[in-house]
Structures are given as C-alpha cells and as structure tokens.
C-alpha positions as CSV (number, residue, x, y, z in Angstrom):
1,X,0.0,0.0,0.0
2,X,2.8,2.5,0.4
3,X,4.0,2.4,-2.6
4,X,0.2,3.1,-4.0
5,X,-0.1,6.5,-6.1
6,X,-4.4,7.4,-6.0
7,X,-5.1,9.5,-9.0
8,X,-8.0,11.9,-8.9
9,X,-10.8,9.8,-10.6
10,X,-9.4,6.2,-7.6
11,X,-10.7,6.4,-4.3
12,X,-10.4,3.8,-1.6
13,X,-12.7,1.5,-0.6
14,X,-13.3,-1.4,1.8
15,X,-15.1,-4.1,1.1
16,X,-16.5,-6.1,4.5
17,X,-18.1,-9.6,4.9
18,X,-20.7,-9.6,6.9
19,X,-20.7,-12.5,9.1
20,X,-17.8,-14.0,7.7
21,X,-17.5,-17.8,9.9
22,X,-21.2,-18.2,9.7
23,X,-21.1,-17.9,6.1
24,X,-18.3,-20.1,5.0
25,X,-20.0,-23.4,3.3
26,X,-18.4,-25.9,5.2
27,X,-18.2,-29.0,1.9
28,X,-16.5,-26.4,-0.6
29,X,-14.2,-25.1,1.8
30,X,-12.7,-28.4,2.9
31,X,-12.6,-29.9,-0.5
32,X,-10.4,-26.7,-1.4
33,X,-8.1,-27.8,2.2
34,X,-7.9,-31.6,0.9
35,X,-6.8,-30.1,-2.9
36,X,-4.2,-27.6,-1.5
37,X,-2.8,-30.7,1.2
38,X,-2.4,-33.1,-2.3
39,X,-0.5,-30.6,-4.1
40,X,2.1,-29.8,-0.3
41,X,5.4,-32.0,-1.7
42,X,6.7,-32.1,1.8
43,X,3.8,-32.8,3.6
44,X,5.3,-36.0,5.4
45,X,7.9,-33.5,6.5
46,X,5.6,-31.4,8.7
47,X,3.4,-34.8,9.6
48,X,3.3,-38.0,9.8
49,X,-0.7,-37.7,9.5
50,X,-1.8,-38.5,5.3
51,X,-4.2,-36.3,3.4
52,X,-6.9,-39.0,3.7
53,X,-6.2,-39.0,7.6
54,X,-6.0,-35.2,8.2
55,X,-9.5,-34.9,6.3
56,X,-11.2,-37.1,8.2
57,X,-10.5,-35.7,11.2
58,X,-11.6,-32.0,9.7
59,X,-15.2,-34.1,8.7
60,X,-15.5,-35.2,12.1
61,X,-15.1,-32.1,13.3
62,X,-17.3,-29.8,11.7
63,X,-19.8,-32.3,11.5
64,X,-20.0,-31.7,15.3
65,X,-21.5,-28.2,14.6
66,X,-25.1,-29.0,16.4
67,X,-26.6,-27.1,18.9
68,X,-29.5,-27.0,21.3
69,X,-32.5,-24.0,21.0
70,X,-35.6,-24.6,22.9
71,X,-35.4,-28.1,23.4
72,X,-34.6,-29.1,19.2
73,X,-31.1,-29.5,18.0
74,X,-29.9,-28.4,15.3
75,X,-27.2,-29.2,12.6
76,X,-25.4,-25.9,11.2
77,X,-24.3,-26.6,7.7
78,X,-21.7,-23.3,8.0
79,X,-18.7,-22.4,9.8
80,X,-19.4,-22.5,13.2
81,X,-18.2,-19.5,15.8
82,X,-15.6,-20.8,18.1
83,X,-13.7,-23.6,16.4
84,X,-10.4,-22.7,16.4
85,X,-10.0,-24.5,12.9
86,X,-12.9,-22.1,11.4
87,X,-10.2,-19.4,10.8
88,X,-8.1,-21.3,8.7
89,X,-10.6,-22.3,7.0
90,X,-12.4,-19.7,6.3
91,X,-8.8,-17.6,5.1
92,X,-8.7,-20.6,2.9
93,X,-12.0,-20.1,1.5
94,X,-11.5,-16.7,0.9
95,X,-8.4,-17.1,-1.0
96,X,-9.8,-18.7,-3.3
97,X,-13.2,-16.1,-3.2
98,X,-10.2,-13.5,-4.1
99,X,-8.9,-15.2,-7.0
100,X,-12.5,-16.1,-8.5
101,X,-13.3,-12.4,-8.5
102,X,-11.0,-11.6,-11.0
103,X,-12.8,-10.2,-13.8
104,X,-11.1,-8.2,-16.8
105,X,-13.5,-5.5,-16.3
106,X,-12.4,-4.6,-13.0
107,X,-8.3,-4.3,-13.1
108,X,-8.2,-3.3,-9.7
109,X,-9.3,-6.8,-8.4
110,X,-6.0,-8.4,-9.2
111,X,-4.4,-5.9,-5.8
112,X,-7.1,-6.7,-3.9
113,X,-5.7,-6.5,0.2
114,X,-6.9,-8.8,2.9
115,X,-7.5,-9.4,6.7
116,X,-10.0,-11.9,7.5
117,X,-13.5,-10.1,6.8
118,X,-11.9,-6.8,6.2
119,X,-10.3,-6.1,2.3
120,X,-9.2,-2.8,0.9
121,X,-9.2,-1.9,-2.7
122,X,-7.8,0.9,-4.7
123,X,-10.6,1.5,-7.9
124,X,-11.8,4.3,-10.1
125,X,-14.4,6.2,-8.0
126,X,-17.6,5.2,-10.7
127,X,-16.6,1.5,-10.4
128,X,-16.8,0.8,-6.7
129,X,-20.8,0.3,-6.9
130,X,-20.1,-2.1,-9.7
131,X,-17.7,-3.5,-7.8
132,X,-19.6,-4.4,-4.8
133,X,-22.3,-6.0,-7.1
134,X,-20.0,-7.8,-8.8
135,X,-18.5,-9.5,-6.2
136,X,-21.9,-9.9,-4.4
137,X,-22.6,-12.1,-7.4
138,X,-20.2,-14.8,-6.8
139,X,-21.5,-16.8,-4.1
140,X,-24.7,-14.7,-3.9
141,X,-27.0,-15.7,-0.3
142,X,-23.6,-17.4,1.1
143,X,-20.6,-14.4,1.3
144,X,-22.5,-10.9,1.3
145,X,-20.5,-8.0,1.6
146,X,-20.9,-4.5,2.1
147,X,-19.0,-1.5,1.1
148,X,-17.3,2.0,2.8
149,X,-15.8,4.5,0.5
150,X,-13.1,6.8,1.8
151,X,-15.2,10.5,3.1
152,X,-13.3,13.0,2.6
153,X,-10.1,11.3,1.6
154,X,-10.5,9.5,4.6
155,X,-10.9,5.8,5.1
156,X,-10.3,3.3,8.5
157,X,-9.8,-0.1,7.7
158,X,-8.7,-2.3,11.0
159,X,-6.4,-0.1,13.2
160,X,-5.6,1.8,10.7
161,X,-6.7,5.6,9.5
162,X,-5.5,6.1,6.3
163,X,-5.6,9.5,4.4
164,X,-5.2,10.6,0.9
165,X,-2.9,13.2,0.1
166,X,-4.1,14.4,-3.0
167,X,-1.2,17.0,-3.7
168,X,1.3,13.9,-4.1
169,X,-1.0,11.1,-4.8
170,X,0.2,9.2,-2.2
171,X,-1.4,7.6,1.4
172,X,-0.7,9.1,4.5
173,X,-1.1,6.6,7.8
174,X,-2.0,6.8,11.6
175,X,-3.5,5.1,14.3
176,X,-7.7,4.2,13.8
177,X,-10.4,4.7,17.1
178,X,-13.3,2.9,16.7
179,X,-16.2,5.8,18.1
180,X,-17.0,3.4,20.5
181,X,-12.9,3.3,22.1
182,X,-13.1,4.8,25.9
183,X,-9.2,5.4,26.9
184,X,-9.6,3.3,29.6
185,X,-6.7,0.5,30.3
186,X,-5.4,-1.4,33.2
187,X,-5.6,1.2,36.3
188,X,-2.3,2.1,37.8
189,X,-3.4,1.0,40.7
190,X,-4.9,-2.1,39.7
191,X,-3.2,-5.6,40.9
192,X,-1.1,-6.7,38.2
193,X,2.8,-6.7,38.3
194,X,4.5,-4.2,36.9
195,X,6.0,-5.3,33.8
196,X,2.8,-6.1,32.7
197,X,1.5,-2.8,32.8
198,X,5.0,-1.5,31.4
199,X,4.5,-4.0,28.6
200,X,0.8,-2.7,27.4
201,X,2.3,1.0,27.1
202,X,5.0,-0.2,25.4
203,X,2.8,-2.3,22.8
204,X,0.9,0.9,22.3
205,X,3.8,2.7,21.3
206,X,5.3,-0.6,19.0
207,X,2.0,-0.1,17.5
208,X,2.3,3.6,16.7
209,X,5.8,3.0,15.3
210,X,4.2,0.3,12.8
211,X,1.0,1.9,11.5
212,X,2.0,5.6,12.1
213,X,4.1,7.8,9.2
214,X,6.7,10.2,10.8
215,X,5.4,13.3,10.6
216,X,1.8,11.3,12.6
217,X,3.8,9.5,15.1
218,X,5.0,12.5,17.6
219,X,1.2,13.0,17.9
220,X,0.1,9.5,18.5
221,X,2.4,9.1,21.0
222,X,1.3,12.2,22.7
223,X,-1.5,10.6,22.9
224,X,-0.6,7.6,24.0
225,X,1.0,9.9,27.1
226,X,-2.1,11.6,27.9
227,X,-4.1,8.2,28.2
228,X,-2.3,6.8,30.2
229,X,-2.0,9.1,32.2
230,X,-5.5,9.6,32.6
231,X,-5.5,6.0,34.1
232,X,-3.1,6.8,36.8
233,X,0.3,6.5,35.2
234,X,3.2,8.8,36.0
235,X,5.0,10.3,32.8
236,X,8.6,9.0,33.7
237,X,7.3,5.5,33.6
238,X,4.8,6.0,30.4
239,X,8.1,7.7,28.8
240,X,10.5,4.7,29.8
241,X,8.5,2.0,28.0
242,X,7.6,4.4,24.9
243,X,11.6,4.6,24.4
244,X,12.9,3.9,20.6
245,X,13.6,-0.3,20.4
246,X,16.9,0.3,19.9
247,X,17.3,2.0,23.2
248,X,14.8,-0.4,24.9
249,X,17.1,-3.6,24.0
250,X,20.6,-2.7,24.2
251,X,22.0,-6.5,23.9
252,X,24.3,-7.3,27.4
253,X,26.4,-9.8,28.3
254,X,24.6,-13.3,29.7
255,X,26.5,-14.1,32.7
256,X,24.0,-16.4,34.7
257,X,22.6,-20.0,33.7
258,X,19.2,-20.1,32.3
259,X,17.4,-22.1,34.9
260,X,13.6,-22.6,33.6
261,X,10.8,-20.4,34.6
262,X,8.9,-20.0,37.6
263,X,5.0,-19.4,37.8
264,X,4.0,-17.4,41.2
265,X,1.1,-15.6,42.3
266,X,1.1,-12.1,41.8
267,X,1.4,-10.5,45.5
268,X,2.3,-6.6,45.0
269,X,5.6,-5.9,47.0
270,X,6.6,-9.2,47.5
271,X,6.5,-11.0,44.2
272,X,8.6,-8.1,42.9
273,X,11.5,-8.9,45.4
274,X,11.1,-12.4,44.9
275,X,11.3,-12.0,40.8
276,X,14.6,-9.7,41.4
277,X,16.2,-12.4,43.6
278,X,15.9,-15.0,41.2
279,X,16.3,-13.4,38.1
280,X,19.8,-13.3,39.7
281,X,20.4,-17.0,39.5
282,X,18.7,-17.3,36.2
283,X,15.5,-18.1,36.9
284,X,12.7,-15.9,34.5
285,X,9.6,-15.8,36.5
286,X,5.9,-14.9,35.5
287,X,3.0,-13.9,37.4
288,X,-0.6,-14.8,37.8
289,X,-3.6,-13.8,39.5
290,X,-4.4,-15.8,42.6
291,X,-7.7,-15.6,43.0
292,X,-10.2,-15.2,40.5
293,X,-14.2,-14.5,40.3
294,X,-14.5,-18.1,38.6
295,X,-12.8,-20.2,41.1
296,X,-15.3,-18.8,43.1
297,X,-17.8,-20.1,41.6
298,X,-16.3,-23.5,40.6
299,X,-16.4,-24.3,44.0
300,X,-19.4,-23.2,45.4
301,X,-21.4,-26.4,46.4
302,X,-25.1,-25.2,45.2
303,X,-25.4,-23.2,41.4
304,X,-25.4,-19.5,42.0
305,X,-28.6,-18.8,40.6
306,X,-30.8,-20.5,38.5
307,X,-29.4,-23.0,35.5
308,X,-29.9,-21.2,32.2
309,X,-30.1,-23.3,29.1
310,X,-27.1,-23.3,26.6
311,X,-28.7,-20.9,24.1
312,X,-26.8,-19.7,21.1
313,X,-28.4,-18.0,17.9
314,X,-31.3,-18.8,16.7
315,X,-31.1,-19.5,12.6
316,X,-34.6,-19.0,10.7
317,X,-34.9,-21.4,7.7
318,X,-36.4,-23.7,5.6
319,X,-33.9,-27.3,5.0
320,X,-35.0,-29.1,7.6
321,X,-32.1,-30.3,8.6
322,X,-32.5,-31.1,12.3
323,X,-33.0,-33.6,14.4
C-alpha cells in the first residue's frame, strides 16, 4: 500500500463480509483444504498424518456443529463461531473467493488487500458500486458483503486511518479509534505486576511505530502519554516504556545459567523482590492472578442462581435439517 499512487478519478474502498465464519460453506471449503494438502510436496515433512487421515478428522469435526435451541437441535451446515479451525478455513475459502473475482472489467481486483473479513481496494471512483455488485454475485445468499468508501479522503480499515494526500498522490497513515474506544486501560493502581502494565504501554507505542508515518507519530504518541495518564500512570514511567527499540534492548552480556521459569502468584511488594532475587540466578519468572471470580464459583457447592439453558443464535430457515 505504500507504494500506492491514488489519482483523482481512484478512491479507496473497503469491502467487508458480513458474518464471515457463519457464512463459509463448510463442503467447498474443505474440498479446497484436501486439494491444496495433495499438491504440499513435503507434507510427510511437517506430519506424519496422510491427506486422507487429516480430512477425516476435519469431517468429524465440523460435522460436530449441532446445537440445542428450545429443546430441538440443530445441525449448522456453516462455519461454526468458536472452532479454532474455522479461521483457517475460512482464510482458505477466501483465497480462493479472491482469485475467483477476477474479472477483466475490473483491473483493480487483481491488488485486492486482505484481513480476515476486512479487504481494501484501490478502484476508479464510478466502479466501486459495480464493484460491490460484482463480487456480491459470486456466491450470492452465502458471502455478502458491504462497502465503505473513503469520506473526505479519509478511510479506516482495521487499526488503521488512512488518508489521501491528493497534492502527491500518495497515502498518509495513523492510528484508527473505533467511536466506540473509551481510553480506559489497566488502572495504575490495579493488581497486576509491573512489567505487565509497562508492557501494554509499550505495545501501544510498538504499535504507533508500525501503523504511524513520521510526521503522525510525535502525535500519536502524545496521545498515548495523555491516556495513560488519565488512568493513573506517571510520565517517567509511560516515557521509559515508549523509548525507541533500539534503546529499549541494548543487547548485554549473559553471565547467569538459564534455569527454567517460575509461575508465582502475583502479591504486589513481594512478588517483585522475589522475581529480582531469582532473576539473579537465572530463573525468568511470571505472574498470575491468585484468586479469581470463577474459582469462586467453581467451588461453590449449590449453582449460583438459576441453571440457564445453553442458548446460542437462533437460525430462521427452511432445510429441515435437524434432528
């Protein structure tokens, strides 16, 4: 994208899947999986597992994909939310989408940019309409999508906010906020150790130094400094973990024996003491919460509250196919 030049008749535009893992026919999708494992030369390599093995086990799986709604169950024919193995799928499935919506009418398709459900496209400005009905057309009731132009030269698209400059033709980048994004992050104050708190500031900033251009990034960062302080932090500390990487890891010497980790519970002033101690003999340790609202109530001897049933979305149709 950075190398992208928009001339005044292209805009920007991205194109969205709605409901992207619901939508994804499960048959097609794993018949593409079974084709692209036959053509891998070195699958026995990566696994001992053969094609026919690892496709059987995908079957079972989704075949799994029932649920219960007032006292029926049901068999979804779709990808199912929550399968871990849905994503792959699904970025298989859409590969595949991508390359079928070629069309010689529409250029543009063949630099077509994807993130799971989100794309962005670079097109004259009277094609994106015909664009977006194009692609509609493919698999049309199965992978719907709907369209956002750039306003104003402006267009978000995942974390990023990207603008067109139209004096050079070229895109300008910074940081996105959804309208719905309320500043607030883990309270100083709050009972988690301190390089965990040091580490979400610092991801914040790693961030801004990815998405950000350079004359943008001075002001995300700013940002970043008036956030966090808002939720209790003091600048020194926000302003240690926001330094440059090559500042923040200056390689030294090793001079102690790595000696495995350690897993303690997070107790504020003496877990740090303990973590200092042995990170002198070469031991890395990590923290976790003691107590938690669930272990709570896994132990309690008598349901808190009345059993609710297991109730996911209810799908209006017509096939019939439950049980």
């Amino acid at each position: 994208m950075e190398g992208w030049k928009i001339e005044r008749n292209e805009t920007l535009v991205n194109y969205n899947v709605k409901n992207l893992y619901p939508s994804i026919p499960i048959k097609q999708s794993l018949d593409l999986v079974e084709q692209l494992l036959e053509r891998k030369e070195d699958l026995q390599q990566v696994t001992d597992w053969s094609v026919t093995s690892i496709m059987e086990l995908l079957r079972w799986m989704f075949s799994l994909t029932y649920c219960e709604y007032n006292g029926k169950h049901y068999i979804l024919d779709t990808g199912p939310i929550g399968l871990g193995v849905t994503g792959e799928v699904a970025i298989i499935y859409m590969e595949d989408f991508q390359i079928r919506a070629r069309d010689d009418r529409f250029p543009s398709l063949e630099k077509w940019w994807w993130y799971v459900d989100d794309s962005l496209l670079k097109c004259p400005i009277n094609q994106a309409q015909q664009i977006l009905e194009h692609i509609n057309s493919i698999e049309p009731g199965v992978i719907e999508f709907t369209m956002e132009e750039a306003e104003n030269d402006k267009l978000a698209v995942l974390d990023l906010k990207i603008t067109i400059d139209r004096k050079t033709k070229k895109l300008k980048f910074e940081v996105n906020y959804k309208k719905t994004h309320t500043n607030i992050n883990i309270r100083y104050k709050s009972n988690h150790p301190p390089y965990v708190k040091n580490a979400i500031i610092k991801g914040f900033a790693d961030r801004a130094r990815v998405l950000c251009d350079p004359e943008n990034l001075e002001t995300e960062l700013n940002n970043i400094e008036e956030v966090f302080i808002a939720n209790g932090y003091k600048l020194e500390e926000i302003t240690k973990s926001t330094r440059k990487e090559s500042q923040r890891n200056t390689p030294t010497e090793k001079t102690t024996p790595d000696r495995g980790m350690i897993n303690l519970p997070y107790v504020k002033g003496v877990t740090e003491t303990l973590r200092r101690t042995l990170q002198k003999h070469g031991a890395r340790v990590v923290s976790g919460a003691k107590n938690k609202v669930g272990d709570a109530k896994a132990m309690a001897k008598q349901p808190l509250g009345d059993k609710q049933k297991q109730v996911v979305y209810e799908i209006p149709c017509t096939c019939r196919n439950h049980t």
